[in-house]
C-alpha positions, 0 to 999 in steps of 0.5 A, a space after each residue: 651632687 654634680 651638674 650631670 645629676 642636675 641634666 638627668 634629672 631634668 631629663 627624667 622630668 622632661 620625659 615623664 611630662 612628655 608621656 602624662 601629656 601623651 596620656 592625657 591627649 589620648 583620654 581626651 581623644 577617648 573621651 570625645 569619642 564616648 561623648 559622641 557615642 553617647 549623643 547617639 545613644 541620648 534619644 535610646 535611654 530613659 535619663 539623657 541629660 547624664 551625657 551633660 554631667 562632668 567627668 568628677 565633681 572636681 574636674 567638669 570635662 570642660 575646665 579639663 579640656 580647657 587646662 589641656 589646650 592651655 598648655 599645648 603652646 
């Protein structure tokens, strides 16, 4: 395999990371903006406290906003 086929690939990588950050930036944005809707909506609803539960069982929203801001310097 030659140097340019090393450079594509690299390229290629570069910019599949750079679009799954894109995608992450907006299901965080998205995300926010549910858990807000969801505040509002807390003192409506008979059981509250799911507005606290995690995203997953193994990624809590936290640690995955924690992960993001990790990375953007």
């Amino acid at each position: 395999m030659t140097l340019n086929g090393y450079d594509s690939a690299f390229e290629q990588a570069t910019n599949e990371r750079a679009e799954i950050r894109m995608e992450i930036e907006r299901l965080l944005n998205r995300g926010e903006m549910l858990d807000k809707l969801l505040e509002c909506l807390a003192p409506f609803v008979s059981s509250p406290q799911a507005v606290d539960a995690p995203v997953t069982p193994e990624a809590p929203q936290g640690e995955v906003h924690h992960e993001h801001q990790e990375h953007q310097g």
